[in-house]
N, C-alpha and C positions, 0 to 999 in steps of 0.2 A: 604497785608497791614501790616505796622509794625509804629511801633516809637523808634524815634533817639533822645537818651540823650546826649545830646551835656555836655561832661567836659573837662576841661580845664587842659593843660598839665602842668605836674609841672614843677618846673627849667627854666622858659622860661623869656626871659627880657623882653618883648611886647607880649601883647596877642590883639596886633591890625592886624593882620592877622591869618586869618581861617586858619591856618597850626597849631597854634597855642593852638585850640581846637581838640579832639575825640570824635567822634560819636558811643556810642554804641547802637547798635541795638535791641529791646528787640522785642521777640518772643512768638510766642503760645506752651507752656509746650508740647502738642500733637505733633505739627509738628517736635519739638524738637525729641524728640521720631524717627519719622520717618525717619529724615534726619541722626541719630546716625546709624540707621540700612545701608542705603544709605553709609554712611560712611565705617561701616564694608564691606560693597561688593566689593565699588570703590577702596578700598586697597587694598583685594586681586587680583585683576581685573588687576591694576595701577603696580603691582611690576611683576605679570606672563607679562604684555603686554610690558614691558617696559617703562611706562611712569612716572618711576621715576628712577635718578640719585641713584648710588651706596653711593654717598657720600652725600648724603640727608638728613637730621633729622631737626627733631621737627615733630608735627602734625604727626607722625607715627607708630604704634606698636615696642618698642624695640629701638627705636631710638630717645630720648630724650636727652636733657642738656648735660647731661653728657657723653653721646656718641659721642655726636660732639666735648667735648673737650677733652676726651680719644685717639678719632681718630688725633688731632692734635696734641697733646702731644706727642703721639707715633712715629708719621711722623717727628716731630723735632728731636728728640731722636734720629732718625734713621738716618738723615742724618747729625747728630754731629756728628757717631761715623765715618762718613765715611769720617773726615775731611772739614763737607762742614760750609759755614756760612751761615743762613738759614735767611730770611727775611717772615713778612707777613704784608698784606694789606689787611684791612679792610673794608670792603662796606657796607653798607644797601641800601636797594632799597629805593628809594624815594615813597611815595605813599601808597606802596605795596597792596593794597586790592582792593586800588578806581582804579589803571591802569588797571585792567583785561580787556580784551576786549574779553565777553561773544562767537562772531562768533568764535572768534582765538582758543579759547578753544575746539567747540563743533568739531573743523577739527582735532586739536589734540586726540582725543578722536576717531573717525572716522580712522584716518590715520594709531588708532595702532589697530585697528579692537573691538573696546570695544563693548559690545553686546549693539544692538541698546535699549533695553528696560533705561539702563543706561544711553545714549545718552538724551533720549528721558527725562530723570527724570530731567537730568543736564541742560535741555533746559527750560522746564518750571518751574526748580527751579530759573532761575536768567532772566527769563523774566516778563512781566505785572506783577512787582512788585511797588509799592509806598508806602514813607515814609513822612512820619511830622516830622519834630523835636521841641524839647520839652525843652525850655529855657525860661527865663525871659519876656516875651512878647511875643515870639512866636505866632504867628497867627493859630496855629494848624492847618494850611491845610494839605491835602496830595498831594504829586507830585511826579510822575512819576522817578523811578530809572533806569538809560539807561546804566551806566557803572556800572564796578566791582563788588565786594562780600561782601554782608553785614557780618559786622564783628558780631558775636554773635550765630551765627550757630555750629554747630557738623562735619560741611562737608564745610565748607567755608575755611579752612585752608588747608586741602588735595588738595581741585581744585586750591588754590594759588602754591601749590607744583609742583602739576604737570604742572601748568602753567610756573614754572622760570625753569623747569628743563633741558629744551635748554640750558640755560648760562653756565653748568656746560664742561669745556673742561679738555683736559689735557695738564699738563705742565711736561716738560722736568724735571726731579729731583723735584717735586716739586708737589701740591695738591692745588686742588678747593673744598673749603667744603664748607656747605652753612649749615643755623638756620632757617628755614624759608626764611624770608627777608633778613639777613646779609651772608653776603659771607664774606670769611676768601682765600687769594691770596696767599700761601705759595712755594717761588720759593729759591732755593738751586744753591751756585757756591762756586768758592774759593774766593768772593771779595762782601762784599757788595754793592761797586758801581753797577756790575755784576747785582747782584739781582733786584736792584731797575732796573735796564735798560728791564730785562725779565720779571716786574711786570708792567712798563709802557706798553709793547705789548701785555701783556694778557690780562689788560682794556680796551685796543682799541679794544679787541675781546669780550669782553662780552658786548660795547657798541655796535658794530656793530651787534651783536646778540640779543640785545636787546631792539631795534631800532624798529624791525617791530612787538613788541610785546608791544610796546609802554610804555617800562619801561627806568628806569633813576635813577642814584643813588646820594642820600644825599651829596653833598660836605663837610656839616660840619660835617658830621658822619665818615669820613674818614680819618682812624688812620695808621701809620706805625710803626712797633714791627721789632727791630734786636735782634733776640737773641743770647744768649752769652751762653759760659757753664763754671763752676766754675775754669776752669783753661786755661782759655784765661786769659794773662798776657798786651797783646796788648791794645790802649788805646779804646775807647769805641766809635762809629762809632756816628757821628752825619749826616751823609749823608743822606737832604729830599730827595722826590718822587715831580716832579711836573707832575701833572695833571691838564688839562682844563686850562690853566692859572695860576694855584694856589700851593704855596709851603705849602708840609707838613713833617714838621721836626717828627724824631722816638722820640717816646712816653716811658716812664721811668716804666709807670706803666699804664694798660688800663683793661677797665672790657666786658670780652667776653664770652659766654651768660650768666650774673650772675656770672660768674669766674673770680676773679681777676688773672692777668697774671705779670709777670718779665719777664727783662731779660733772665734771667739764670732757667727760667721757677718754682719756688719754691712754693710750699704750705703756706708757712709762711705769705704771705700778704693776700692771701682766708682767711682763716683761723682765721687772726687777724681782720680782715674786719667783718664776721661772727662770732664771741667773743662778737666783741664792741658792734652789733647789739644785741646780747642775754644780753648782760648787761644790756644796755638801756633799754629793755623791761624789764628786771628785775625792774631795780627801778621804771619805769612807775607802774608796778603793784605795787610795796611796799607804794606808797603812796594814795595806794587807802584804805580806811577804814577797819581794822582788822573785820574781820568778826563779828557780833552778837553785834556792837559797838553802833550803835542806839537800840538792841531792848530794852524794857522796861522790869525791873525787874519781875519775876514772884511774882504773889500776889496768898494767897489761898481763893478760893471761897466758905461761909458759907453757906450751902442750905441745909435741911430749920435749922431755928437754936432755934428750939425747942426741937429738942433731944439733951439732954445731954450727953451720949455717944459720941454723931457726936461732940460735943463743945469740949468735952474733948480730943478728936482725932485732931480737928483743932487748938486749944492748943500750941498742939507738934507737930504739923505742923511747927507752928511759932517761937518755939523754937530752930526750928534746923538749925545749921548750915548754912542752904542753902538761907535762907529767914535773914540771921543778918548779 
């Protein structure tokens, strides 16, 4: 039994469709506890069994943020110096937490021979489970959760991991990384028409992979990045990617995970991004009240004030300085 506070995502122009709201899931402190331990096991378990992608990060020991964008930053590098023009395509899984489909998991798990006591923890952690959610009227009942991973767990993001780590394939000159739920398509030639043509068949292979896992990815979350390097004189590729129906023109400037990216790959737009934001917290706090600005003056306290010594010494109390 748990409850889901329902908040509302920001940036969004209509908040008249539930996509439009996050549920987060609040938890008992204890089980918390248990499922971190659960966590530590199923990691080491998950990387000796295989059931995690080389090119994996987030939710993992050593492989955070910034390794995912290390590892593609590197991969660009590598293939400017070899003369290639390198293109990437940008995904997010649609969904990602609520598509899990619990059976799909526990065979994956199973198939790479994980020790059943693990099996067995992964089964009755994401079964006879029910939530309420907890909003403005809200009726507070509780009802029964049949799909996915509640988000607010210790070990909800690992089993999301190994759940997407099929999609990861390999591309000819070119890299599948993935943040969690965002995949990053990085395909390498001498033409970026080229690229775009071997990013359209790589999609068609991580839909058709992801089909019977019952994943799908965001159409408006899907950006296309040409990059350049500081001594391309040629003029600047405007060549989109159509996908599903739909065109999308290359992006000038996009933020992958929390990293702002160029062209020509530069630190200077990160960087000035992360400045503006320390500013602005700067002045936010400057206008908050100088410290000690409400308290009230100190006063000296006469007790009892029948000694005349005591009188005399609170006198020059009053005298001083500190009290005029």
């Amino acid at each position: 039994m748990a409850e889901g506070i329902v908040l509302d995502k920001p940036g969004k122009l209509s908040y008249d469709s539930p996509s439009s709201f996050r549920v987060i899931v609040l938890l008992q402190t204890f089980s918390k506890i248990l499922e971190r331990i659960m966590h530590s096991r199923l990691s080491c378990v998950a990387r000796v069994a295989g059931l995690l992608n080389p090119y994996q990060c987030g939710s993992l020991a050593g492989l955070s943020g910034s390794a995912a964008i290390t590892t593609l930053t590197h991969m660009i590098r590598t293939l400017q110096m070899a003369r290639q023009k390198v293109s990437t395509l940008f995904l997010d899984i649609k969904g990602g937490f609520d598509n899990v489909n619990p059976a799909t998991l526990y065979s994956m798990l199973k198939a790479k021979g994980v020790n059943p006591y693990l099996v067995s923890w992964t089964r009755s952690f994401l079964t006879g489970r029910t939530c309420r959610l907890l909003y403005q009227g809200s009726p507070k009942l509780f009802a029964p959760v049949l799909v996915g991973i509640h988000q607010g767990s210790p070990v909800s993001p690992l089993l999301f991991v190994i759940y997407v780590s099929r999609l990861h394939c390999e591309i000819p000159q070119g890299l599948t990384l993935s943040y969690v739920d965002d995949f990053g398509l990085t395909a390498s030639s001498t033409s970026y028409c080229r690229n775009i043509q071997l990013q359209q068949r790589q999609y068609a292979v991580l839909k058709a992979r992801g089909a019977p896992l019952g994943v799908c990815f965001s159409m408006p979350k899907m950006e296309l990045f040409h990059r350049r390097t500081n001594r391309d004189r040629g003029p600047i590729s405007r060549a989109p990617i159509h996908l599903d129906r739909s065109i999308f023109p290359p992006k000038d400037q996009l933020r992958w995970p929390g990293y702002w990216f160029t062209p020509s790959i530069s630190t200077t737009l990160h960087f000035t991004q992360r400045l503006a934001k320390a500013q602005a917290a700067f002045v936010a706090v400057k206008r908050l009240s100088p410290w000690g600005w409400a308290c009230p003056r100190p006063c000296a306290i006469i007790w009892p004030p029948r000694s005349s010594s005591l009188s005399l010494a609170t006198a020059r109390i009053h005298s001083s300085p500190l009290f005029t």
